[in-house]
Kinemage of the C-alpha trace (Angstrom):
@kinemage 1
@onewidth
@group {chain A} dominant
@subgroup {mainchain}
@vectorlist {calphas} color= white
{ca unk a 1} P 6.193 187.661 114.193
{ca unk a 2} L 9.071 185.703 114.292
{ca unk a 3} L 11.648 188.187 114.679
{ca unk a 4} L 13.593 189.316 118.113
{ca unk a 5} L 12.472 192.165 119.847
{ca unk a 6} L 15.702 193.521 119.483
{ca unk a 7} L 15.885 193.018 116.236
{ca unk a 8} L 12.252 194.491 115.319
{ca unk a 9} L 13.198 197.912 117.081
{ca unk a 10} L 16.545 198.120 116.663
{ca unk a 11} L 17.475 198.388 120.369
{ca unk a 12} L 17.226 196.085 123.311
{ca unk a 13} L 14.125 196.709 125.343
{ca unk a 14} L 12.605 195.376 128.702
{ca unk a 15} L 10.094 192.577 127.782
{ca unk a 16} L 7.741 190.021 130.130
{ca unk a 17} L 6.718 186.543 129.018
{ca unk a 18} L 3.002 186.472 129.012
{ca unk a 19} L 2.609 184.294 132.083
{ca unk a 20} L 4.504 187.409 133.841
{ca unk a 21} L 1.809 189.899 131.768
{ca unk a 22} L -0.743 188.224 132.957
{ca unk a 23} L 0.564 188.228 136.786
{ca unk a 24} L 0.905 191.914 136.535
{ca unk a 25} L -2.748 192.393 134.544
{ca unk a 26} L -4.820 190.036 137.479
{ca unk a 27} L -5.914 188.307 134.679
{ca unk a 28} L -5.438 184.737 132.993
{ca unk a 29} L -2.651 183.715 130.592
{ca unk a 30} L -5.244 182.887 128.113
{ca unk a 31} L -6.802 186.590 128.471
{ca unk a 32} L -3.230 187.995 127.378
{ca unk a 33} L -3.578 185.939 124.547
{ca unk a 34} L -6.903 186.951 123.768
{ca unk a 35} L -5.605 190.601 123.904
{ca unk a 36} L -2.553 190.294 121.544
{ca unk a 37} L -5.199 188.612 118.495
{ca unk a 38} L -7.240 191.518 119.488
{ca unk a 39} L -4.955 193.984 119.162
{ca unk a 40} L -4.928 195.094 122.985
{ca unk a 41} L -1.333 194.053 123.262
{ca unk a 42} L 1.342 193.194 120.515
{ca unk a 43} L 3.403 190.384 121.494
{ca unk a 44} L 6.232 188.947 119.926
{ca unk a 45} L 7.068 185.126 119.772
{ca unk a 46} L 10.768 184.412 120.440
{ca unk a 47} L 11.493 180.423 120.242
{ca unk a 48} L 8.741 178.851 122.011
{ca unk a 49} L 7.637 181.918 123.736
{ca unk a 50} L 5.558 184.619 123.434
{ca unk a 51} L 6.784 188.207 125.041
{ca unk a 52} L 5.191 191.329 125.727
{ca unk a 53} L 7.266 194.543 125.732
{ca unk a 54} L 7.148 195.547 129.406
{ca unk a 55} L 6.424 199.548 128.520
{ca unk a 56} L 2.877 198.439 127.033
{ca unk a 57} L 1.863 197.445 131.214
{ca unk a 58} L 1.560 200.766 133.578
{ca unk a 59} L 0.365 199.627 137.459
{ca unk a 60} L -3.365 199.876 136.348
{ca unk a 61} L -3.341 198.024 133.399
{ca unk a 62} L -2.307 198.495 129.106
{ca unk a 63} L -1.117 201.787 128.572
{ca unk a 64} L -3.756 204.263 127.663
{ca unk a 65} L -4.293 204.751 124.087
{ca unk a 66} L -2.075 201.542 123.278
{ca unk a 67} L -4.860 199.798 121.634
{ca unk a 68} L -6.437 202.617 119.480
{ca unk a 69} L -3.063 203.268 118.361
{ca unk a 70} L -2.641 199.557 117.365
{ca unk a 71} L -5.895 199.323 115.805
{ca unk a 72} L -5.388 202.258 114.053
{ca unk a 73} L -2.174 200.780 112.284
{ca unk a 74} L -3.710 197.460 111.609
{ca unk a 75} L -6.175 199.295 110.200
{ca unk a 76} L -3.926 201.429 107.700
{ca unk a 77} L -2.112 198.339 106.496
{ca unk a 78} L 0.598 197.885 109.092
{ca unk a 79} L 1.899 194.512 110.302
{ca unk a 80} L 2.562 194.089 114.021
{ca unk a 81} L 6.190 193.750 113.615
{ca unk a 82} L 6.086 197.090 111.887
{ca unk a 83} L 4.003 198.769 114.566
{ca unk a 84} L 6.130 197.248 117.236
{ca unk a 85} L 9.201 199.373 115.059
{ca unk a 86} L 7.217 202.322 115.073
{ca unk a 87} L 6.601 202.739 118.727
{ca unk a 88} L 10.189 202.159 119.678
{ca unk a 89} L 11.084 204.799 116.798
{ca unk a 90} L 12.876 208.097 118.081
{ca unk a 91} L 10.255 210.614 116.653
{ca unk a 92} L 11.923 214.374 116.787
{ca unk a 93} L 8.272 215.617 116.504
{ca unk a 94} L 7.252 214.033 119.832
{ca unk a 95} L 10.267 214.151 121.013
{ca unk a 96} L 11.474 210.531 121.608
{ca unk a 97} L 9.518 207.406 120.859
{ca unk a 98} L 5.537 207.165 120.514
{ca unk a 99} L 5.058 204.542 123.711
{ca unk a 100} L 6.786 207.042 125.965
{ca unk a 101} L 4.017 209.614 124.876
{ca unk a 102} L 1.473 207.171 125.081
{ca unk a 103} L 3.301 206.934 128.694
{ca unk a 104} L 3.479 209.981 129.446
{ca unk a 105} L -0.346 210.694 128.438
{ca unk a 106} L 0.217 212.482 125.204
{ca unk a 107} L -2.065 210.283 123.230
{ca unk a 108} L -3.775 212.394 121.266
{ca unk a 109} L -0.028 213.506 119.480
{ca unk a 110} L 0.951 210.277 119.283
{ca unk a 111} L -2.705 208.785 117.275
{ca unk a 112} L -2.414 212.294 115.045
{ca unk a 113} L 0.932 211.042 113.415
{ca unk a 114} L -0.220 207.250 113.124
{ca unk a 115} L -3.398 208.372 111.286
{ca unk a 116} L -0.989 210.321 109.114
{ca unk a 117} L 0.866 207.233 108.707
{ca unk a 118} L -2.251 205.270 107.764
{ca unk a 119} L -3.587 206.834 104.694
């Protein structure tokens, strides 16, 4: 993805390079890495950098349902940049945006409306 954060969901957002996602993980750079082509994390490369949106780290690790969401997506035909949009989308049915339900523990509502999405 080549595109800002900002400009991928429309609004300016908290974000960590991934030497700082990997600080706050306990685990190497090259893990973080590892994650993002795996589709544990979406990251977003901004010049010569690659960035994480902060909201995808809790205390204890990825957010909880971050990745099955993502791989669900992926799976349905969705880019990253347009996954990234999606869970920075205000979603009336939620309310508010799918990675503060994921957040907030309401997984289950938010992977019901990306399998909807998906086929």
């Amino acid at each position: 993805m080549s595109e800002s954060v900002a400009a991928l969901v429309g609004h300016d957002i908290e974000v960590v390079t991934l030497a700082q996602c990997a600080e706050r993980l306990g685990v190497p750079r090259t893990r973080v890495s590892q994650m993002i082509k795996q589709g544990q994390l979406l990251g977003v490369r901004e010049g010569d950098r690659w960035i994480v949106p902060a909201a995808f780290l809790t205390d204890d690790g990825v957010v909880k349902g971050l990745p099955g969401t993502i791989s669900l997506l992926r799976d349905g035909g969705y880019a990253d940049g347009e996954i990234l949009r999606w869970l920075f989308a205000d979603d009336e049915s939620l309310p508010g945006m799918p990675i503060d339900a994921l957040r907030s523990d309401r997984g289950r509502e938010v992977k019901r409306r990306a399998q909807a999405m998906a086929f």
